[in-house]
C-alpha positions as CSV (number, residue, x, y, z in Angstrom):
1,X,7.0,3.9,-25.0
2,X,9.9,4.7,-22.5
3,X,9.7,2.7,-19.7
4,X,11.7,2.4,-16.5
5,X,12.2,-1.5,-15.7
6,X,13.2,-3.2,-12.2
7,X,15.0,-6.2,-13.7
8,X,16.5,-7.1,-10.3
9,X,17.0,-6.5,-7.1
10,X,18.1,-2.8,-6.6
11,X,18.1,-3.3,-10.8
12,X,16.3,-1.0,-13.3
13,X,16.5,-0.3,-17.1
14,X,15.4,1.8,-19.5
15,X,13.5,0.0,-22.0
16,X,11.4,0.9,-24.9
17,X,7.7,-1.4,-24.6
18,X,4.8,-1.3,-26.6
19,X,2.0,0.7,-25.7
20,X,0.0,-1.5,-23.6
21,X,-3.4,-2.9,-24.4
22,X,-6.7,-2.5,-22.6
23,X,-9.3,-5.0,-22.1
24,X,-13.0,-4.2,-22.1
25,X,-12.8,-2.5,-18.6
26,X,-10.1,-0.8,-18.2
27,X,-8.4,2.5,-19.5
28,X,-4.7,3.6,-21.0
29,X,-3.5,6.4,-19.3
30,X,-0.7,8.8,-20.8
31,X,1.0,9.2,-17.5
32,X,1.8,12.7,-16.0
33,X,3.3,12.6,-13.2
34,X,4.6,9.5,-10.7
35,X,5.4,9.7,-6.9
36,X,8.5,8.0,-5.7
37,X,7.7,6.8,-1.9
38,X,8.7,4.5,0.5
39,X,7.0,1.1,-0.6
40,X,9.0,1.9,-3.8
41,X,12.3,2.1,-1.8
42,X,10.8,-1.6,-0.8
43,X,10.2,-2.8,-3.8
44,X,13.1,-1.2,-5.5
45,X,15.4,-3.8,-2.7
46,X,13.1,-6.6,-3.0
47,X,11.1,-6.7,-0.1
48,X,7.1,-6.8,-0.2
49,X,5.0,-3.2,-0.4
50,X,1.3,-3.9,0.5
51,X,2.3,-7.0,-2.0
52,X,5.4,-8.6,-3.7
53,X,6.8,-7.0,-7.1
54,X,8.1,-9.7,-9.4
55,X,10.6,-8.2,-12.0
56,X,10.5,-7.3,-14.5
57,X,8.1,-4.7,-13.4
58,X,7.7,-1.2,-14.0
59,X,7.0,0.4,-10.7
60,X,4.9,4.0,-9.5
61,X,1.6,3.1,-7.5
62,X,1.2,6.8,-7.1
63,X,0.4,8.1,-10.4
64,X,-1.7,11.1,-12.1
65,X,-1.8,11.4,-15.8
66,X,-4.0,12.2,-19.2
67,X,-6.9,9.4,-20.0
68,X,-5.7,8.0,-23.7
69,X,-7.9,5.4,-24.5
70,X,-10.9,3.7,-22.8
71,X,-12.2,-0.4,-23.3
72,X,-15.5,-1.1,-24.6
73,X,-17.4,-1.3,-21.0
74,X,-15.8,2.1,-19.9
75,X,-18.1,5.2,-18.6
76,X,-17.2,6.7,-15.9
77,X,-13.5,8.5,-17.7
78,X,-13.5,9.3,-21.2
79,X,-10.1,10.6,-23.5
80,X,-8.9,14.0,-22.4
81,X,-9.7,13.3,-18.5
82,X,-7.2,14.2,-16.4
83,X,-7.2,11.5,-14.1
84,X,-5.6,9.9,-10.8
85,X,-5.6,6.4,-10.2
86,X,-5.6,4.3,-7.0
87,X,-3.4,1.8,-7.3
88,X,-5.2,-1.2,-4.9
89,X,-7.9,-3.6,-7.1
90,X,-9.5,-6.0,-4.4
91,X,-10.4,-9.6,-6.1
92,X,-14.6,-8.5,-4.2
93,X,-14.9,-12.6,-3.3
94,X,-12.8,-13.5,-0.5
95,X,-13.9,-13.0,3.0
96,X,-12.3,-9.5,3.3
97,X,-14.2,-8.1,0.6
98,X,-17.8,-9.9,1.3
99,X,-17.1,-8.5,4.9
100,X,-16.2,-4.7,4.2
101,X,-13.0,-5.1,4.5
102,X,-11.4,-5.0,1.2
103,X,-7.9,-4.1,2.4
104,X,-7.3,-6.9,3.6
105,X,-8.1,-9.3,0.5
106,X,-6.5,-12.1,0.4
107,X,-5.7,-11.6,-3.2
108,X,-4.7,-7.9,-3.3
109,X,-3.3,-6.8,-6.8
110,X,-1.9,-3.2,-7.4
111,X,-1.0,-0.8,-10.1
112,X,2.9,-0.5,-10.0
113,X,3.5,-3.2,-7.5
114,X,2.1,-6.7,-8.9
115,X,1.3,-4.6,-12.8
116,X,3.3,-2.4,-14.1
117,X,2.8,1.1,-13.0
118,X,3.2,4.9,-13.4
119,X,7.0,5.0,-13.9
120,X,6.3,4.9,-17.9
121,X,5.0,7.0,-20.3
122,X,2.1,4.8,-20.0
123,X,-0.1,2.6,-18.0
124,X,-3.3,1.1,-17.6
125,X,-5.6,0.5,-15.0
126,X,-9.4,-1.1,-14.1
127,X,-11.7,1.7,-14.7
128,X,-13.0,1.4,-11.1
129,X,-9.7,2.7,-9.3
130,X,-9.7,5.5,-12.0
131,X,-10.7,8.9,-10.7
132,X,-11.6,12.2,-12.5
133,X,-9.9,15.3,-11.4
134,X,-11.9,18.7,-10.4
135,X,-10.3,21.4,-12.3
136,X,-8.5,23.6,-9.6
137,X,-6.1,20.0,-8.5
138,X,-2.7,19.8,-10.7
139,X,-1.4,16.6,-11.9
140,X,1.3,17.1,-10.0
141,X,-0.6,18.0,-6.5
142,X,-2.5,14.4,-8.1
143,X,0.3,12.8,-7.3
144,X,0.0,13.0,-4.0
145,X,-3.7,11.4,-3.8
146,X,-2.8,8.0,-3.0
147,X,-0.4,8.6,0.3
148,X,-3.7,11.4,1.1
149,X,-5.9,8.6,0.7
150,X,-3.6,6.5,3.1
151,X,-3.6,8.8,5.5
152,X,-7.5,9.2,5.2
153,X,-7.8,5.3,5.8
154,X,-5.9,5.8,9.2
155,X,-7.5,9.0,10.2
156,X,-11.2,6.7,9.4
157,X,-10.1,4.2,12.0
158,X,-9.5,6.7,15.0
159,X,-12.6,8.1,16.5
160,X,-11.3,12.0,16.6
161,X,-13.4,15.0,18.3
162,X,-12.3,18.6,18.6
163,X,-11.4,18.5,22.3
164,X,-8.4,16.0,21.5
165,X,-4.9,17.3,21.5
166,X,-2.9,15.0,18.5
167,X,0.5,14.1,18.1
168,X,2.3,13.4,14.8
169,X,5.5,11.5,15.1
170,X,7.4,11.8,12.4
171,X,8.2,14.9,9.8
172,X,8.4,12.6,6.9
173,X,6.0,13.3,3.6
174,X,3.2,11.2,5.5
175,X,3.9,12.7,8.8
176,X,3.6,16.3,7.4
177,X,0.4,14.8,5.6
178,X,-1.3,13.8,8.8
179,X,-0.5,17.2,10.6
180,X,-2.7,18.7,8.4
181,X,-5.1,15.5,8.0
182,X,-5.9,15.6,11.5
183,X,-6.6,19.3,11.9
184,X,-9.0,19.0,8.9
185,X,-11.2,16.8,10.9
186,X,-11.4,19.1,13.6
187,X,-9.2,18.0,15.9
188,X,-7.9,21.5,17.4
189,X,-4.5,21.2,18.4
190,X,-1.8,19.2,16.6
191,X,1.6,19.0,17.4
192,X,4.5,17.3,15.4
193,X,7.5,15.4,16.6
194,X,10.6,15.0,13.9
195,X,14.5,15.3,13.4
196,X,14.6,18.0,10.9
197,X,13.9,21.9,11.9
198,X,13.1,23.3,8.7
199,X,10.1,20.7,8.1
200,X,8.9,21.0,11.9
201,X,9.2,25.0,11.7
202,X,7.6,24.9,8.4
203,X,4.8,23.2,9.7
204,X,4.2,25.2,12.6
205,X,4.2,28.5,9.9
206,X,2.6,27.3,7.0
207,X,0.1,24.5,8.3
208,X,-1.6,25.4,11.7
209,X,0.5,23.1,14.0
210,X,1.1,24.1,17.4
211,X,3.9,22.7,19.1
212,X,7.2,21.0,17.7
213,X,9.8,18.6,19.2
214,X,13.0,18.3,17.6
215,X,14.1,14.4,18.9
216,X,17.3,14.8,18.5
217,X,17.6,17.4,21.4
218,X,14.2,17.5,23.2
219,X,12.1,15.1,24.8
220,X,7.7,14.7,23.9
221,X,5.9,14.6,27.0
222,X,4.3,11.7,28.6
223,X,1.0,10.9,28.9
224,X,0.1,14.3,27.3
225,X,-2.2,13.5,24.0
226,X,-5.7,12.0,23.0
227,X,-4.5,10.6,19.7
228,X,-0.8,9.8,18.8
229,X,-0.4,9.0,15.4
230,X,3.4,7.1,14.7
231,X,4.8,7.6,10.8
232,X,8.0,6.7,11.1
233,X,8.0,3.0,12.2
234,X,10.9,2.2,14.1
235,X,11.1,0.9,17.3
236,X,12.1,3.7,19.6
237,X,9.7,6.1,17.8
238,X,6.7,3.3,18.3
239,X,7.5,3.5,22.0
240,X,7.7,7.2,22.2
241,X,4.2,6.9,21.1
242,X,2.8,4.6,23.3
243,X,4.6,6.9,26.4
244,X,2.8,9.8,24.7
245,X,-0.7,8.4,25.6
246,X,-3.2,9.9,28.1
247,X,-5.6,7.9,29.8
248,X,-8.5,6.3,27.0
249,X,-6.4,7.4,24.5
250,X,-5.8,6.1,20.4
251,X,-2.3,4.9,19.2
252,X,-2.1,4.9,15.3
253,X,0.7,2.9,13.9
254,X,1.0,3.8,10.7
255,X,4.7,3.9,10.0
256,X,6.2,1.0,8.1
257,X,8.9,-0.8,9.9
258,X,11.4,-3.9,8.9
259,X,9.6,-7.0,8.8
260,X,11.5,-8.6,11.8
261,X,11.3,-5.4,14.2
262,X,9.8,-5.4,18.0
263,X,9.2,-2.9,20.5
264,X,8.6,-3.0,24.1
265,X,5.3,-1.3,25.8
266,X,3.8,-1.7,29.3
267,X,0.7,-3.9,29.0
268,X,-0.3,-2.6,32.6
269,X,-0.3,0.8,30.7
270,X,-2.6,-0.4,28.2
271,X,-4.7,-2.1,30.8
272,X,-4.9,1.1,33.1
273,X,-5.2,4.1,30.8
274,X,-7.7,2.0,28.6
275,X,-5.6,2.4,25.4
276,X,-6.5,1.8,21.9
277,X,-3.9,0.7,19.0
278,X,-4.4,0.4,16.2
279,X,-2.4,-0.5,13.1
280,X,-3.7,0.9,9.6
281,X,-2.9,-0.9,6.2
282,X,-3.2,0.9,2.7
283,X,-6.6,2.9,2.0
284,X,-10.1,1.2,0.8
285,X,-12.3,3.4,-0.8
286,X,-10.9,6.7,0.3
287,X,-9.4,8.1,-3.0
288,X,-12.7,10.3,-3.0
289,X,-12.0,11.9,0.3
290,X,-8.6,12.8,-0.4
291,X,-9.4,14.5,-3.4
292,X,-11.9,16.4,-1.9
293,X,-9.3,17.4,1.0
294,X,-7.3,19.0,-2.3
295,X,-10.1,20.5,-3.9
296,X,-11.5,21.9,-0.9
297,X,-8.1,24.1,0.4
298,X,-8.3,22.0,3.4
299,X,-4.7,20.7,2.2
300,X,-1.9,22.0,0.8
301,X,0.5,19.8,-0.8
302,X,2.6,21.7,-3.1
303,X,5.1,23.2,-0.2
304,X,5.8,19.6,0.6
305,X,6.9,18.3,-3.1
306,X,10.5,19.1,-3.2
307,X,12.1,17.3,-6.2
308,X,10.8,17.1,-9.6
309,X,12.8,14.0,-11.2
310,X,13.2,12.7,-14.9
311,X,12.9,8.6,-15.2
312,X,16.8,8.5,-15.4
313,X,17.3,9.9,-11.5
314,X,14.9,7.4,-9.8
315,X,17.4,4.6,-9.5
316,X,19.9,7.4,-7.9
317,X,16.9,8.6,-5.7
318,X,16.3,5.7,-4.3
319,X,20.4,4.6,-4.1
320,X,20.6,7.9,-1.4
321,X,22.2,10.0,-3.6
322,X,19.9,12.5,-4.1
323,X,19.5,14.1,-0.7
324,X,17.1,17.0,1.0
325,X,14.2,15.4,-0.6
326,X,10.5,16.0,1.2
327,X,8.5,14.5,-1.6
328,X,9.7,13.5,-5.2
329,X,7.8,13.1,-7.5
330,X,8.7,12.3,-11.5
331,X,7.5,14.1,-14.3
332,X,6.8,12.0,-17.6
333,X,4.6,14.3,-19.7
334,X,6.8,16.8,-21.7
């Protein structure tokens, strides 16, 4: 099977591999299509995702594809399932996991970071992180299940009502994802703050969000929201959401920054408005959820995916030379 291979750092190959086996409980998927994200621009320059890739590796932790072939202990997929698979497996012995709180196992494995992944022909996976698809969600809207179910895990650790007025920083993929995230929990205005006009004006026409701040030129007011989630993860943008935050409100910090990055925030603030923050780390048991959101209409992915890639462009991708991208995602079924 055709396989694209990190080798290195900011290294990939081509490679032909043999079909991979499957033990008793897990299933070979004919993969259909693989999203290209942010933890793979990680990976891709050697620096950990939710946990170190150790070349040679095929990447893609975002994958939707075909069910081939199922082990002996198999029964919740069978061949010809269309299928999404989340990428996390939790070891279920640690303290984490015997506490409810399986994100955080302390021996965290994952499809496409410590296995190989969706960036091949094909995979395989534990039959527990492998999800049937309802018939009205593409594989390539399937794509998009695992940042959804991301997204879902930080929307679970706010507590939203429909009163709040929300904030999105950031007009990223996840940002655009939370604008409509948010609203479909009933929270009834959202506004989004970003650098780019098209995807802030976009959102405002397509996907129900209110008011838009262009950074670059305009300032978001202080002290103004209930819940302020942050999706970009840099500094300056992790202050901006702090300064956002009325009095008893939440601060989601969701965006990904570098490893040795700091920002400064008022701890008198967070003393006198009563502020929550609260950091959010990959997505237990919320792959159902975000399918649901698809199948339901309550969102709408498929405006969002720009870029349809073959294997041979990731390594460009994720070199900047392919630019204008909202979402890529790369196609492996023909």
């Amino acid at each position: 099977m055709k396989a694209l291979v990190l080798t290195g750092v900011k290294q990939f190959e081509i490679q032909d591999l043999p079909t991979p086996e499957i033990a008793p409980n897990e299933v070979l998927i004919n993969t259909a299509y693989a999203g290209v994200c942010g933890t793979d621009h990680d990976l891709y320059a050697g620096r950990p995702g939710s946990a170190a890739a150790v070349p040679p590796i095929v990447l893609g932790h975002e994958n939707s594809g075909v069910v081939e072939a199922i082990g002996s202990e198999v029964t919740n997929v069978k061949p010809g399932d269309r299928v999404a698979v989340d990428p996390n497996i939790y070891c279920g012995q640690c303290e984490f996991c015997l506490t409810q709180r399986p994100e955080l196992c302390d021996h965290l494995s994952a499809v496409g970071v410590t296995r190989d992944g969706g960036l091949a022909e094909q995979f395989t996976a534990p039959a527990t992180v492998v999800y049937k698809l309802p018939d009205n969600v593409s594989l390539k809207d399937a794509a998009a299940i695992e940042p959804i179910s991301c997204a879902v895990h930080g929307v679970d650790l706010l507590k939203l009502k429909p009163y709040q007025k929300a904030l999105v920083i950031g007009d990223g993929f996840m940002g655009q994802l939370f604008a409509q995230i948010v609203q479909a929990y009933g929270v009834h205005q959202v506004d989004l703050a970003g650098i780019f006009d098209e995807k802030l004006k976009r959102n405002q026409e397509l996907f129900g969000v209110k008011n838009i701040y262009n950074t670059t030129r305009e300032s978001i007011p202080e002290g103004a929201y209930d819940v302020i989630i942050e999706a970009v993860g840099l500094p300056q943008t992790q202050a901006q959401a702090v300064a956002a935050a009325n009095k008893g409100a939440q601060v989601l910090m969701f965006g990904v920054g570098p490893q040795e990055a700091h920002f400064e925030m008022n701890t008198y603030d967070i003393y006198k408005k009563q502020l929550t923050i609260q950091g959010s780390f990959i997505n237990p048991l919320t792959f159902k959820d975000a399918i649901s959101l698809l199948e339901s209409g309550k969102m709408n992915v498929a405006p969002l995916i720009s870029h349809e890639l073959e294997l041979e462009q990731v390594q460009d991708f994720l070199d900047g030379k392919i630019t204008g991208v909202s979402k890529a995602v790369v196609k492996l079924a023909h």
